[in-house]
VOLORO-15764 format. One line per 3 residues: number of its first residue (from 1); their letters; for each residue x, y negated, z negated of C-alpha. Coordinates in nm, 4 decimals. Each point is the difference from the previous one (the first is absolute). Layout:
N
NUM) A) X/Y/Z  ...;
***
This chain:
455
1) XXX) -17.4772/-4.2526/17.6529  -0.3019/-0.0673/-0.2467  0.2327/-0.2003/-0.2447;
4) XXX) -0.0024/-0.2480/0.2797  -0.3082/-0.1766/-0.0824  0.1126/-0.1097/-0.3197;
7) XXX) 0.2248/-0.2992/0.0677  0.1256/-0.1729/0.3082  0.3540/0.0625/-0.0749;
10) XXX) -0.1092/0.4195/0.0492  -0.1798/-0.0461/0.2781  0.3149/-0.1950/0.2159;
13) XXX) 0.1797/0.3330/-0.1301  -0.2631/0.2442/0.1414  0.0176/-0.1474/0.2835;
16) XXX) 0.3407/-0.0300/0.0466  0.0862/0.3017/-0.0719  -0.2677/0.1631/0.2069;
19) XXX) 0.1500/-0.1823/0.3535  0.3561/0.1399/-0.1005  -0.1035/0.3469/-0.0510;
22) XXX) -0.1514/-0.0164/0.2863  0.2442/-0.1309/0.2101  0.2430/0.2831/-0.1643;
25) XXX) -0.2434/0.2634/0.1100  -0.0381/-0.1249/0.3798  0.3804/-0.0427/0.0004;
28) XXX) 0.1166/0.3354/-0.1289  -0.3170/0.2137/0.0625  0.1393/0.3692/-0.0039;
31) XXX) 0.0390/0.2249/0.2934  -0.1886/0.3398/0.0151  0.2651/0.1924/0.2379;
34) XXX) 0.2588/0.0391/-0.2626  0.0198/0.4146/0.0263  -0.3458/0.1217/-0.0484;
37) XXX) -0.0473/0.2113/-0.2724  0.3918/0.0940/-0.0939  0.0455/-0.2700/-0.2498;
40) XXX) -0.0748/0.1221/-0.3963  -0.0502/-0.2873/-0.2569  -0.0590/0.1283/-0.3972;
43) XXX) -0.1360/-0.2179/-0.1872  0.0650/0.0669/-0.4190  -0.3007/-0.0762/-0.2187;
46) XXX) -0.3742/-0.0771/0.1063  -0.0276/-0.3467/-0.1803  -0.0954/-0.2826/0.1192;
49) XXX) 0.3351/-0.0659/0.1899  -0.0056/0.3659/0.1380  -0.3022/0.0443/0.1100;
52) XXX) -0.0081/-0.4251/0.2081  0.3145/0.1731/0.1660  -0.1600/0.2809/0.1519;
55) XXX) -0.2892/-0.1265/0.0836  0.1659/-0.2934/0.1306  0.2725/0.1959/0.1701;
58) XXX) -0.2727/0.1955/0.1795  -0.1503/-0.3239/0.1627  0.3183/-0.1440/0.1118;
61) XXX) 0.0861/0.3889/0.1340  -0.2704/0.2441/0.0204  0.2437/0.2935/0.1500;
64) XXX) 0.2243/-0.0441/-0.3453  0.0346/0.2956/-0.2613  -0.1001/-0.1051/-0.2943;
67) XXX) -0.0309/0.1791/-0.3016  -0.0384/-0.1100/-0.3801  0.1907/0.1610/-0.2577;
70) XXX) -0.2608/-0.0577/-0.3723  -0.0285/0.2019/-0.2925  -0.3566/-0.1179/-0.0874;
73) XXX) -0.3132/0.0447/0.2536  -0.1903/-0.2712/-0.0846  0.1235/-0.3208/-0.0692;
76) XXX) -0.0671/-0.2344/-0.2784  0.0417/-0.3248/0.0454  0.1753/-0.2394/-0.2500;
79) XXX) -0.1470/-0.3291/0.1210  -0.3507/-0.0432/-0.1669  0.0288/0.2365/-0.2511;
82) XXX) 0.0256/-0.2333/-0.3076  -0.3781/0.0053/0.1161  -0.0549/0.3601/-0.1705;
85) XXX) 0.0736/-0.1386/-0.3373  -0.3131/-0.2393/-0.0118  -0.2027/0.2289/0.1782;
88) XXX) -0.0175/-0.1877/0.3044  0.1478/0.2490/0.2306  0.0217/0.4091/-0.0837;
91) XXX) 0.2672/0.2423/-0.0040  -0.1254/0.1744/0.3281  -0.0221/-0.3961/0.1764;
94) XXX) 0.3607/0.0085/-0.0225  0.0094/0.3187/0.2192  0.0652/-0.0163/0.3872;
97) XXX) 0.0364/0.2313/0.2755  0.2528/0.0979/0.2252  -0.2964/0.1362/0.2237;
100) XXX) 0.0427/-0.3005/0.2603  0.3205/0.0613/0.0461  0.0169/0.3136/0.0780;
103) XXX) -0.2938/0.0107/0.2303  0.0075/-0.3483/0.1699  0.4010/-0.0113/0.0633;
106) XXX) 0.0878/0.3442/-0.0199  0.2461/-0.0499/-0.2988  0.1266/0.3241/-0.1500;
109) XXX) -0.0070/0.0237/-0.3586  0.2110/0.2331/-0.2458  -0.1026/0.0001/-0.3609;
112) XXX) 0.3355/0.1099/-0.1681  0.2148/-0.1683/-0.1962  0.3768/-0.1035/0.1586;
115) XXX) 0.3026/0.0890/-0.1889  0.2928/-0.0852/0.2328  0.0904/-0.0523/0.3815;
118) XXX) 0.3156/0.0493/0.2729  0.0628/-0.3471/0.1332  0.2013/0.1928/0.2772;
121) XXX) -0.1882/0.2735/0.0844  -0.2927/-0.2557/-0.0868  -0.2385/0.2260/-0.1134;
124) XXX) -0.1958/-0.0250/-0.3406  -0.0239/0.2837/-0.2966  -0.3265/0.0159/-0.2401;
127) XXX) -0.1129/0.2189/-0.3042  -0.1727/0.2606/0.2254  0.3075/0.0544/0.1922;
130) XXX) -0.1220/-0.1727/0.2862  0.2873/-0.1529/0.2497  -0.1200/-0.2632/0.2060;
133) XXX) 0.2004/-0.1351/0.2571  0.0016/-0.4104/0.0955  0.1447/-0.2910/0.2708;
136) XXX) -0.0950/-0.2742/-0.2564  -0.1053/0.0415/-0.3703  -0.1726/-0.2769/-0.2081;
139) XXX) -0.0373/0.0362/-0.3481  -0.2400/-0.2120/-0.2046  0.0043/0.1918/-0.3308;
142) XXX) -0.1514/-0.2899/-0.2431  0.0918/-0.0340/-0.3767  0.1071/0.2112/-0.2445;
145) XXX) -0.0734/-0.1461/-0.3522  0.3532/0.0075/-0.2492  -0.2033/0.1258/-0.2993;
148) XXX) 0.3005/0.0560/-0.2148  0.1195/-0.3443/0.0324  -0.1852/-0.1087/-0.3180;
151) XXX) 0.0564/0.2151/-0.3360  -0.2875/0.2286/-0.0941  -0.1373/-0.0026/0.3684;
154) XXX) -0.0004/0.2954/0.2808  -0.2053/0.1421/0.2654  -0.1450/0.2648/-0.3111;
157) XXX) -0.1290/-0.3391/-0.2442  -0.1520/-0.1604/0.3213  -0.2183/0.3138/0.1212;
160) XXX) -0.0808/0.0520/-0.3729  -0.0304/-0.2896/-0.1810  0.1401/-0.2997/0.1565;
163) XXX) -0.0829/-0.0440/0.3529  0.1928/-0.2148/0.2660  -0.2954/0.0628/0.2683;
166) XXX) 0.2127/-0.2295/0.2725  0.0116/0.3377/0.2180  -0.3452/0.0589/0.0077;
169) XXX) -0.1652/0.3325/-0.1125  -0.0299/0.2031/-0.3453  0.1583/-0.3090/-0.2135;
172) XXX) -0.2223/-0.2620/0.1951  -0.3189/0.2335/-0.1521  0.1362/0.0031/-0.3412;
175) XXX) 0.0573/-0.3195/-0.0142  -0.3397/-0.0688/0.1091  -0.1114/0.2373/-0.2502;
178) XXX) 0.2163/-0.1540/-0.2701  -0.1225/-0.3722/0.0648  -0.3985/0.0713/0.0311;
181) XXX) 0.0124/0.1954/-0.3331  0.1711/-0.2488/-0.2178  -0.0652/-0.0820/-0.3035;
184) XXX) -0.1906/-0.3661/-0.0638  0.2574/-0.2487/-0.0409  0.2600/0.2450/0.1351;
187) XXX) 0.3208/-0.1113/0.1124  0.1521/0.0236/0.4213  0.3766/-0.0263/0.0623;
190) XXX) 0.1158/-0.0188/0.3008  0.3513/0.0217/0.0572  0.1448/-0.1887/0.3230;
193) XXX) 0.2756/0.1432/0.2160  0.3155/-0.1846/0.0833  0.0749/-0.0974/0.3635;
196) XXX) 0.0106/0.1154/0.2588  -0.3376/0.2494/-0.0285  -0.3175/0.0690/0.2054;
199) XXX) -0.2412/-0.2747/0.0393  0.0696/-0.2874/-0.2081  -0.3015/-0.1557/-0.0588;
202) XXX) -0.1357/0.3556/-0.1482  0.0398/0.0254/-0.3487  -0.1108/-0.3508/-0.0216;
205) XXX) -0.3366/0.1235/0.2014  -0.0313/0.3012/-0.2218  0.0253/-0.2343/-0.3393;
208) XXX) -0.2718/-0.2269/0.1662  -0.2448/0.2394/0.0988  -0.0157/0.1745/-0.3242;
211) XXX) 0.0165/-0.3078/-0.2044  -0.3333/-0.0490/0.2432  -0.1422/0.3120/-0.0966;
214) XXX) 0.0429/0.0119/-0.4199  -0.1819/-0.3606/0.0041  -0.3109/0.1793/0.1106;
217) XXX) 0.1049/0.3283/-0.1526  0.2055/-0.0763/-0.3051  -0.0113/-0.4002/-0.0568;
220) XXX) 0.2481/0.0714/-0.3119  0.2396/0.2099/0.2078  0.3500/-0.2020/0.0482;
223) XXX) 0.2412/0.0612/0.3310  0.4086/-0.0934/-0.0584  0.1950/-0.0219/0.3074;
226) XXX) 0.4020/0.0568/-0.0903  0.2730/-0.0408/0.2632  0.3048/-0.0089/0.0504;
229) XXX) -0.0412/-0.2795/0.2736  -0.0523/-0.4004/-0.0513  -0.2219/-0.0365/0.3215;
232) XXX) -0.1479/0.2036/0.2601  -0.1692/0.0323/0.3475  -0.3719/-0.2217/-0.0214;
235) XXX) 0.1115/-0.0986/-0.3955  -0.1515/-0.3826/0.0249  -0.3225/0.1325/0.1795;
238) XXX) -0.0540/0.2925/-0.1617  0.0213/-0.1490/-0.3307  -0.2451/-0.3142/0.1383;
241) XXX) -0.1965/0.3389/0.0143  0.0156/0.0767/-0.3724  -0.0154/-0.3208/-0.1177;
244) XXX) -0.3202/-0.0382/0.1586  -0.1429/0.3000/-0.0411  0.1500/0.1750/-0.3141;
247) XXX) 0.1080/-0.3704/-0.2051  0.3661/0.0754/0.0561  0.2472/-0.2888/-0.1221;
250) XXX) 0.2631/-0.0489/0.3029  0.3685/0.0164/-0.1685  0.0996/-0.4209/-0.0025;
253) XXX) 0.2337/0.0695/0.2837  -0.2256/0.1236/0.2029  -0.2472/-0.3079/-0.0395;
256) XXX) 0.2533/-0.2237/0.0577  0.0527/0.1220/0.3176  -0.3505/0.0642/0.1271;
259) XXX) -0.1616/-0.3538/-0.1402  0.0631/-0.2014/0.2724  -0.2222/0.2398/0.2114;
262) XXX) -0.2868/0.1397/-0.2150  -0.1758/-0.0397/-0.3889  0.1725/0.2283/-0.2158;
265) XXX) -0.2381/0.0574/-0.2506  0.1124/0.0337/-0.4230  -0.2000/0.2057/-0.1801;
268) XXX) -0.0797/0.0668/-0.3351  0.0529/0.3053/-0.1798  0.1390/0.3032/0.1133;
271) XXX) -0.0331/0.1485/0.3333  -0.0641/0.3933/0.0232  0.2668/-0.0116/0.2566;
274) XXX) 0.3676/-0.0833/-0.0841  0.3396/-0.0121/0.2018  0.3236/0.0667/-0.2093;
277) XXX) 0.2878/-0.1286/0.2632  0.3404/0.1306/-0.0345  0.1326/-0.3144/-0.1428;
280) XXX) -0.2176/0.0642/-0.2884  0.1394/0.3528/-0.0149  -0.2715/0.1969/0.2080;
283) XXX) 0.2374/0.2461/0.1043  -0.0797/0.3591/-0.0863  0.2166/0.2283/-0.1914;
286) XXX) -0.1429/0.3049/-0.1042  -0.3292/0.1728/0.0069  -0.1352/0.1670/-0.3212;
289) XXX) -0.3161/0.2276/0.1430  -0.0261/0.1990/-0.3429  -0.1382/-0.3526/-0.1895;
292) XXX) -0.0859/-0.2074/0.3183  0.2764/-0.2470/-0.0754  0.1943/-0.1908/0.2850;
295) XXX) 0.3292/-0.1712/-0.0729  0.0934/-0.3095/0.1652  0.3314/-0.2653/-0.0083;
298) XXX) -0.2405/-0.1795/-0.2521  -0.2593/0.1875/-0.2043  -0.1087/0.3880/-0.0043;
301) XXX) -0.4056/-0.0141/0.0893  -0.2315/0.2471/-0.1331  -0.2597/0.0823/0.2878;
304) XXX) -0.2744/0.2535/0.0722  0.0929/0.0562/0.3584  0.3204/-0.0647/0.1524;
307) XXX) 0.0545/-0.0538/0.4035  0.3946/0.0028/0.0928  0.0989/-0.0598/0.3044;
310) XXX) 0.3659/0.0557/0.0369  0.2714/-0.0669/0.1484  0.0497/0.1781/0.3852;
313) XXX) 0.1816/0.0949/0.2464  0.0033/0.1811/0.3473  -0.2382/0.3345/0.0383;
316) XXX) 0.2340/0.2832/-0.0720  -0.0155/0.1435/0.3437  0.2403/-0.3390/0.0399;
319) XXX) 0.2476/0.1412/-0.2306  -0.0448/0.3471/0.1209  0.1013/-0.0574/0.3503;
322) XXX) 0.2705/-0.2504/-0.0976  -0.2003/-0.3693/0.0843  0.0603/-0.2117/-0.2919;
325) XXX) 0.3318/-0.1998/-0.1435  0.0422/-0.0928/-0.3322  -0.2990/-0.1547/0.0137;
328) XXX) -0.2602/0.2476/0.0115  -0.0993/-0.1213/0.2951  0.0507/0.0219/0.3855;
331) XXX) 0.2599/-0.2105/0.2164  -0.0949/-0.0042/0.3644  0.0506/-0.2212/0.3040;
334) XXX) -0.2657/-0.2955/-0.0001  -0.0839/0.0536/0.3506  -0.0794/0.3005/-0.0209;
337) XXX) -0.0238/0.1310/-0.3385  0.2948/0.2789/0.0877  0.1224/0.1584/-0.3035;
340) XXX) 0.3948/-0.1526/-0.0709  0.0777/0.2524/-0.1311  -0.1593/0.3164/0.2166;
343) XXX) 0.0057/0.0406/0.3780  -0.3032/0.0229/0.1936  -0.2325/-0.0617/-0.3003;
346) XXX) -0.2406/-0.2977/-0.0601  -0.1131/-0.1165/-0.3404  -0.2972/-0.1736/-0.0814;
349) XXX) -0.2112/-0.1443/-0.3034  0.0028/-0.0292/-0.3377  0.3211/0.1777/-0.0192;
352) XXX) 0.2301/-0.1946/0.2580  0.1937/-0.3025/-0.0436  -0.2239/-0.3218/0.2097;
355) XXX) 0.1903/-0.2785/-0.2018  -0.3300/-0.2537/0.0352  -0.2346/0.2129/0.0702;
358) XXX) -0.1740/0.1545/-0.3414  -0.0985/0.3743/-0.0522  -0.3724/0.0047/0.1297;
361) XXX) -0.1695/0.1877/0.2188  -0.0995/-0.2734/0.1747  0.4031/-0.0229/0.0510;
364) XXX) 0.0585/0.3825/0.0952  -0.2927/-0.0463/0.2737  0.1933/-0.2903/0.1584;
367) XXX) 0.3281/0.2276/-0.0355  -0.1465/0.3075/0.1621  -0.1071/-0.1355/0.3283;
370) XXX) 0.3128/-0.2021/0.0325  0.1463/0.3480/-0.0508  -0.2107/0.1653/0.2486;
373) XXX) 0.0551/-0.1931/0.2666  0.4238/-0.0460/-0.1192  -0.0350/0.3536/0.1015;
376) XXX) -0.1920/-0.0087/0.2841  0.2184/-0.2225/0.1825  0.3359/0.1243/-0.1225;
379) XXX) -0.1132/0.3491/0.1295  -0.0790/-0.1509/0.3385  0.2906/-0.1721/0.0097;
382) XXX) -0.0693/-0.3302/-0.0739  0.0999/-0.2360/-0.2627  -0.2524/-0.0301/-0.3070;
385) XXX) -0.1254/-0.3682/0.0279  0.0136/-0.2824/-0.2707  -0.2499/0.1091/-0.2698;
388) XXX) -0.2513/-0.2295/-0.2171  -0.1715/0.1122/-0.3323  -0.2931/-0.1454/-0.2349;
391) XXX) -0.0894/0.1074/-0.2625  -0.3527/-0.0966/-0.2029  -0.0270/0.1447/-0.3727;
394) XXX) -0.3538/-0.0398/-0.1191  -0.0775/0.0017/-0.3824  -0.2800/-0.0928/-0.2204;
397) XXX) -0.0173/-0.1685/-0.2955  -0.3601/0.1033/-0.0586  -0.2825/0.1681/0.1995;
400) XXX) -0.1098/-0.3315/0.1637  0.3713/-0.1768/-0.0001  0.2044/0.0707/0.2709;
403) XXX) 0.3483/-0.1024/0.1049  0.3179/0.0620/0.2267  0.3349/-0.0325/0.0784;
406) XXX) 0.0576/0.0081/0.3844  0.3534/-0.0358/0.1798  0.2065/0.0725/0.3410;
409) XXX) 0.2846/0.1200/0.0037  0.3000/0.0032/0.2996  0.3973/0.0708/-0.0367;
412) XXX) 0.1816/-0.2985/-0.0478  0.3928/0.0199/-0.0781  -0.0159/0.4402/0.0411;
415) XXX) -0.3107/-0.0389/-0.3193  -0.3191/0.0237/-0.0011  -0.1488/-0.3599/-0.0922;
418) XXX) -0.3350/-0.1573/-0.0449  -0.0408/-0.2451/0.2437  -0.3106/-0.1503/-0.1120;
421) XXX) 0.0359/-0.3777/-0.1691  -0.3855/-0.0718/-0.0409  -0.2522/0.1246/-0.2977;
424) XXX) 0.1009/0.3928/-0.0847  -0.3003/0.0035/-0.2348  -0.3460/-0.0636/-0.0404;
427) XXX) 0.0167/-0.3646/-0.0643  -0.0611/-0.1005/-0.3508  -0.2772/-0.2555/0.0780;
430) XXX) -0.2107/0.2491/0.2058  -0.3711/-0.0187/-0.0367  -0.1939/0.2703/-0.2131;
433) XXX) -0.1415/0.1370/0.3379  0.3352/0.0520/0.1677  0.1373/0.1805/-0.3249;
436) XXX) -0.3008/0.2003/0.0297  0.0563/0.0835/0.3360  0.3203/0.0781/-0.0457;
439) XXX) -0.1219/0.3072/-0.2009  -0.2363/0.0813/0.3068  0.3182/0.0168/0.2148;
442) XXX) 0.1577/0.1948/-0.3059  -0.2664/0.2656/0.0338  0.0055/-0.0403/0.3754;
445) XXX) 0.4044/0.0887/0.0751  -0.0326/0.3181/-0.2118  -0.2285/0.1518/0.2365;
448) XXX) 0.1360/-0.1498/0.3028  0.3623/0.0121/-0.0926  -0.0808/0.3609/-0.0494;
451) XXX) -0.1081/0.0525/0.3273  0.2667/-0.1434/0.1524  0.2692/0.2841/-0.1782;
454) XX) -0.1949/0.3171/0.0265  -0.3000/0.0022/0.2684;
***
């Protein structure tokens, strides 16, 4: 993988990881006899994790039946599209086709929208009374966002006035609206989700790269991070990020711990960016859209636009066809992602339960052809072998400054468990031209990474 060049450490990984896949592949390479053409496979939403399983299902067994079950013909994709709001990516960029998929691997694809199934008679329901009969059904419904959970919030306040934008589409525009028109010396909150949510190092991206853009923009503009949370996923290189770029003071902790490896620079006056932690009360409480006010464990901030990115849980499809536990979210069987709590159904993504393994697409790739070929081998009668998963999460802390997290993942004790000991991160002493080119490879896996789901 293109992370790979940036340490040693990452490179042993790559390669390691590379000789195991492929030794899994050689070892439990599928068989194309299994009953050509009679087996049906559904597949529920066309998201990243739906569409890798077709497609990925079709290579392992061309004579399958697959069909995708999505309510929305073109999909928008959620990774990158913090990119719209500083005008380096646009609205239609986000767009991809299902075109490929149809054409290349002879997928089938139903635009409806599901609203229940019969696990016995195994056949799936939707809005426009279609009844579409299955042998295996994965789901892989994504997020829903839990607007309500903070007073003064809901769906209404976000489309209108408020927007979340982490499910990319009208709120993502008006949010890109709301930040290029603000006023000189305006005011940006964004409010943090609490674990467990899609892609951690996000919001933490999305502060950066508009923090970036108002110093060219609006040099008096000021960004406030509050969360709920004390750390997060990338939080002592991302922050190297701002300090360096943006003249962000590191909380003392946080030096502490980093000063043995890298200069932590203190500087004077006041940074444009700030981080309220939820030690220092950065917990929000309530949303006031009418007067642009946000309330927090600590203080109540008067801002000109306000981001919130609450808390989530499984898509509703999940709760629809009876998926998720207390939770929100999505038991299954680590070996083969198997719903718990469903027969004959497979869940994938941001909405099932991965223990290690965090909710990225990167993740529900990695998911969906361990699914696809779980299924391919169970339906020829054959055990589904030992999986592996990585995962990569690229982020930015500015145009130029790029940086990862990168893990694998096996079972270990019935969980799933990262198994790697060496550097997870872009190291803190890397060189200007490797934190450069760690935004290269940032640019580089959204096209390719693209690719790889849906052509």
């Amino acid at each position: 993988m293109a992370h790979a060049d940036l340490s040693k450490s990452s490179l042993s990984r790559r390669d390691w990881l590379t000789q195991a896949l492929g030794l899994l592949s050689v070892a439990a390479a599928p068989s194309l006899s299994f009953a050509a053409g009679t087996a049906r496979i559904v597949i529920v939403g066309g998201g990243v994790g739906g569409a890798t399983t077709a497609k990925y299902l079709k290579l392992f067994n061309p004579s399958l039946k697959v069909t995708v079950i999505e309510k929305n013909p073109v999909y928008v994709r959620p990774y990158g599209s913090s990119e719209v709001l500083n005008q380096h990516a646009t609205m239609d960029e986000l767009q991809v086709s299902y075109d490929a998929l149809r054409s290349t691997y002879g997928i089938n694809f139903v635009f409806d929208t599901v609203t229940g199934f019969d696990p016995v008679a195994r056949t799936v329901n939707t809005a426009g009374r279609q009844k579409i009969a299955y042998d295996r059904l994965v789901v892989s419904p994504g997020i829903q966002l839990l607007y309500e959970n903070y007073a003064g919030y809901s769906e209404s306040v976000a489309r209108t006035a408020v927007p979340s934008g982490w499910i990319p589409g009208e709120q993502t525009a008006l949010l890109a609206k709301q930040l290029q028109g603000m006023r000189q010396g305006g005011t940006f909150v964004i409010a943090a989700p609490p674990n467990p949510y899609r892609c951690p190092p996000g919001p933490y991206e999305r502060a950066a790269l508009m923090t970036e853009w108002f110093a060219k923009h609006n040099p008096t503009a000021k960004v406030i991070i509050v969360d709920p949370k004390d750390s997060f996923v990338t939080d002592q290189t991302m922050m190297l990020g701002w300090n360096r770029l943006y003249k962000f003071n590191l909380p003392t902790d946080y030096v502490q711990k980093m000063q043995d490896q890298v200069e932590v620079k203190q500087h004077s006056g006041t940074s444009m960016l700030s981080w309220v932690r939820g030690k220092d009360g950065g917990r929000t409480l309530k949303i006031d859209s009418k007067n642009m006010r946000i309330e927090t464990e600590a203080e109540t901030i008067k801002a000109d636009v306000i981001n919130v990115i609450p808390p989530m849980r499984a898509g509703q499809v999940a709760m629809t066809l009876g998926l998720a536990d207390g939770s929100g979210f999505c038991p299954v069987d680590r070996r083969t992602f198997a719903s718990t709590l469903q027969p004959n159904v497979h869940v994938i993504g941001d909405a099932c339960i991965a223990d290690a393994m965090p909710k990225s697409g990167f993740s529900a790739n990695n998911q969906a052809k361990v699914v696809a070929r779980a299924i391919v081998e169970e339906l020829a009668g054959r055990s589904a072998p030992e999986p592996l998963w990585e995962n990569t999460c690229y982020a930015l802390a500015g145009k130029d400054y790029g940086l990862f997290v990168a893990d694998v993942f096996k079972i270990v004790d019935g969980k799933i468990t990262r198994i790697n000991t060496k550097q997870r991160y872009l190291p803190l002493s890397a060189t200007p031209a490797q934190i450069k080119l760690g935004a290269r490879y940032q640019q580089a896996w959204l096209r390719t990474f693209t690719a790889d789901c849906f052509t």
